[in-house]
N, C-alpha and C positions, 0 to 999 in steps of 0.2 A: 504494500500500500504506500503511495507515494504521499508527502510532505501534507499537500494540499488536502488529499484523502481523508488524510489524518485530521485535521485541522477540523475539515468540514464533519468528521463524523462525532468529534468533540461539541464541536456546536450546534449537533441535533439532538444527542445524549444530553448532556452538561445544562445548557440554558433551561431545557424542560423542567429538566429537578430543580435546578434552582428556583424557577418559579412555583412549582410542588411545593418545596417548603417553604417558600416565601408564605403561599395562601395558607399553610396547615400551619402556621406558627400562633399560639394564642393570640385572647386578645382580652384587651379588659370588659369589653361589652360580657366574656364568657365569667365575669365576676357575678356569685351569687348571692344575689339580692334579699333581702327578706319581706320587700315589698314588689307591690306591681311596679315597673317603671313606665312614668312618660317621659315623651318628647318635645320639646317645642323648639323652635327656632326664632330669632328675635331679629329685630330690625338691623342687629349690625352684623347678621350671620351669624353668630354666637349659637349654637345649640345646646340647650340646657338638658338635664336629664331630673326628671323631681320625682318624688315617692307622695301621694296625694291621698294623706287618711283621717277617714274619721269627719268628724261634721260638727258644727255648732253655731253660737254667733260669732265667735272668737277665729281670728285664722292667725296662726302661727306659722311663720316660714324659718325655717331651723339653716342655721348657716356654720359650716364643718369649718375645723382650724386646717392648720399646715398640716399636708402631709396624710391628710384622715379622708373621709368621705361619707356619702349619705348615712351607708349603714350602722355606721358610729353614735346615729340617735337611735337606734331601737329600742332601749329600755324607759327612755324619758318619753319618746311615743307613745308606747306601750300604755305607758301609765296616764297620759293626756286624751288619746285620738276617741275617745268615749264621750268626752264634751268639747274637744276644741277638731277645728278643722287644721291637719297638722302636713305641711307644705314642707317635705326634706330634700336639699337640691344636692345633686354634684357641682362644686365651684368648675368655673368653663376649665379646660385641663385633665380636672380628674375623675377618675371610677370612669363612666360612662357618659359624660357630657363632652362637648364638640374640644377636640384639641386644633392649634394652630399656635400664628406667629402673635400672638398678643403679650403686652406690655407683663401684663398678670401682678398690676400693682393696685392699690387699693383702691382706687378712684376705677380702676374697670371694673374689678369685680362688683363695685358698688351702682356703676351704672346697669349691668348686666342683671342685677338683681331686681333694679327697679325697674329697668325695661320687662320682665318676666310676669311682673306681678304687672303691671301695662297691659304685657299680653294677652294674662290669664283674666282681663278684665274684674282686678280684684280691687273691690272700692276701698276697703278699709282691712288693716295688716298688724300684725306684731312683730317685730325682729327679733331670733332669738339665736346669738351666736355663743360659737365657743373660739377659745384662744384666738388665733387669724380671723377668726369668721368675726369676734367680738367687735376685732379694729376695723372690719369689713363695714360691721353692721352703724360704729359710731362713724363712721366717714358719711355712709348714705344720709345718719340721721341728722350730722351736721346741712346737709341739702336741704333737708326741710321738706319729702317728697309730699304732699295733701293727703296718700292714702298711709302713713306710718303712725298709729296710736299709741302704743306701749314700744319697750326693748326690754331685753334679760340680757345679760353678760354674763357666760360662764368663764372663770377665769381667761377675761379676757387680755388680749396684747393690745398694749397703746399707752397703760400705766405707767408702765419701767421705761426709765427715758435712758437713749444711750448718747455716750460721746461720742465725736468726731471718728477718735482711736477706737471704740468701742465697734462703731461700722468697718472700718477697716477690716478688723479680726472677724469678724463675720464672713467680708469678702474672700477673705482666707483662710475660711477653714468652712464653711457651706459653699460647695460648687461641684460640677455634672459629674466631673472627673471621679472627686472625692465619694459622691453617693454611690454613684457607678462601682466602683471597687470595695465599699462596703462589705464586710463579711458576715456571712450569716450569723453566727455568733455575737457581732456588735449590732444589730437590726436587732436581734431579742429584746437585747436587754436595753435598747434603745424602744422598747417598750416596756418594759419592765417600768423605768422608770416614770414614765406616764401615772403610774397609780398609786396606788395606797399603801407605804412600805415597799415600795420599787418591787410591786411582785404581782405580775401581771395575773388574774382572773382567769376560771380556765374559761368560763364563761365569754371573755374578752378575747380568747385567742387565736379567735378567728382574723384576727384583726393582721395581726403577724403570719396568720396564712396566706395570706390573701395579697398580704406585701410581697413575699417568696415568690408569689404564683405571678403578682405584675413583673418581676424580675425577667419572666418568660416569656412576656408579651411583645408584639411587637412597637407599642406606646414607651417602651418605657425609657427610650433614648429620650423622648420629648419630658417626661418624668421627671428625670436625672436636672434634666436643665429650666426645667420651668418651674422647680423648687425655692434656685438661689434668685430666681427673678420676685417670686415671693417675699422673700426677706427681705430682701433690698428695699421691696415694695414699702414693705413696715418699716424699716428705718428710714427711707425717704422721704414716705407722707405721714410724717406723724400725726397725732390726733392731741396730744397732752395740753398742749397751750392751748387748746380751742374747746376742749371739755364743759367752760361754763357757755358754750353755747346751745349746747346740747336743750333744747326744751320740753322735751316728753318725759315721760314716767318712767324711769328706769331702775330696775333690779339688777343687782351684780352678785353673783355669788364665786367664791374662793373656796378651794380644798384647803384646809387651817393646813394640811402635809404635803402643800405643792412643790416640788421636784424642779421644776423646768423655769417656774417666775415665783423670783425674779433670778436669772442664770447667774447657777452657783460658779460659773470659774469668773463671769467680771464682776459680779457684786457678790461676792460672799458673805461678806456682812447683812447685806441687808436682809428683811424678813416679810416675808410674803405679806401677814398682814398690813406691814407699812407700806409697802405697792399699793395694795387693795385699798386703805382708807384715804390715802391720798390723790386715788383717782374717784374716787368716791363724792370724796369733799368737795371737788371742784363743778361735781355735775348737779344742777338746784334742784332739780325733782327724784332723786337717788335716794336708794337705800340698798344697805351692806348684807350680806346674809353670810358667814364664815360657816363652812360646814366643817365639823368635826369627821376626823380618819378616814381622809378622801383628800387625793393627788391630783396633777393639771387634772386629769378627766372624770372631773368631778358629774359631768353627765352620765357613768360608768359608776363611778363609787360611790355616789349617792345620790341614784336617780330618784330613789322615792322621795328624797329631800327636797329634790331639786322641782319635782312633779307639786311636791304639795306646795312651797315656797310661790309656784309659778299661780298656782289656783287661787295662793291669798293675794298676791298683787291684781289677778285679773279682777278678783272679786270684791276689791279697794274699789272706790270712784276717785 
């Protein structure tokens, strides 16, 4: 068989499989859900993916932190979607809402949010974030959208202010390269510490499954790099100096045994309560709720806290 022969019988072998396994390579849409999912698509193309339960006068739209996704509110669901109508989204990026080349700093994610609720022609809303999603949820609320009534904060980002050098060390040590090479063993226990005694639930370990399994997927190059666009996002558009403008109803609740805020390697001294009452203090219609023996995912560690907490504010005028 001569040169060419060759050549050419490579490239009718070779390119097929490659595209074989390109299409047989996971995918995150094959991540299992514990709700129905929809879809909708928004004005700037953005493709949202949301879990839609339960019914009431109340509509609550649940907004995930860094690095997490819809299914991470199952338990505080669980315990709501009986009286409130409970809206859980993928942020654009992850689980199963639309990925691309976007900024993926707070000021999108917060337009993306209000366009959704636009969409879904929803007149009147509640924001209920956790950590990123919290900063997510005080960026939108500083807008001032007509349909936004109440906010909850679960330990959320936006409190701990950092420095100059503070951003810096972020930029080098959160980026594609770094996540990318992650070892399975430091992904654990980089949930471990998320909770209560840095010791993840077995209950919760789906969660660290699920991480593994996006590892396989074909998304998870855009993954890797649309993380450190995140952070950045939170140190570039802060919320702390503009807190007292905030004018809605808001609840913030804290694990009393948060782990992650305020980050024990640049503030080791300080202590999670003094984060939480000083972002607190600054917002006029707030109040503090500290849960006892419960981590950042204080929607995990004490959902039924969190569940009942949420029922007395709605049920305040």
């Amino acid at each position: 068989m001569n040169t060419h022969c060759v050549a050419f019988f490579w490239t009718i072998c070779f390119i097929p499989f490659l595209l074989y396994s390109q299409s047989q390579k996971k995918s995150m849409e094959d991540l299992n859900y514990p709700y129905a999912v929809k879809k909708v698509t928004l004005s700037n193309q953005v493709t949202i993916a949301y879990a839609d339960e339960g019914a009431g006068k109340e509509t609550l739209i649940f907004v995930h932190g860094l690095g997490s996704y819809l299914p991470a509110w199952k338990k505080v669901i669980d315990e709501l979607r009986q009286d409130y109508r409970c809206i859980a989204i993928d942020l654009p990026g992850y689980g199963k809402s639309g990925k691309g080349d976007w900024t993926y700093d707070m000021a999108f994610f917060a337009d993306c949010i209000d366009g959704l609720v636009k969409k879904l022609k929803i007149r009147k809303a509640s924001l209920v974030g956790h950590s990123m999603g919290g900063q997510i949820s005080m960026t939108l609320a500083l807008r001032q959208p007509k349909w936004l009534q109440k906010m909850v904060l679960l330990a959320p980002a936006g409190f701990e202010t950092f420095t100059e050098q503070d951003r810096t060390w972020f930029g080098q040590y959160v980026s594609a390269p770094i996540l990318k090479a992650t070892p399975t063993e430091q992904i654990e226990r980089n949930f471990h510490v998320n909770f209560f005694g840095a010791k993840m639930p077995d209950d919760a370990r789906f969660m660290y499954e699920d991480r593994l399994f996006m590892r396989e997927t074909r998304e998870y190059d855009h993954y890797c790099g649309m993380i450190p666009k995140c952070v950045q996002g939170m140190l570039q558009q802060p919320v702390y100096e503009r807190l007292g403008e905030i004018t809605k109803p808001t609840l913030i609740l804290y694990g009393n045994d948060d782990l992650l805020i305020p980050n024990r390697i640049l503030h080791p001294t300080l202590k999670v309560a003094t984060v939480a009452q000083s972002g607190q203090q600054r917002i006029p219609h707030s109040q503090l709720v500290m849960v006892p023996q419960c981590g950042h995912f204080v929607l995990w560690d004490g959902a039924k806290t969190v569940a009942a907490s949420i029922r007395t504010f709605f049920s305040t005028k």
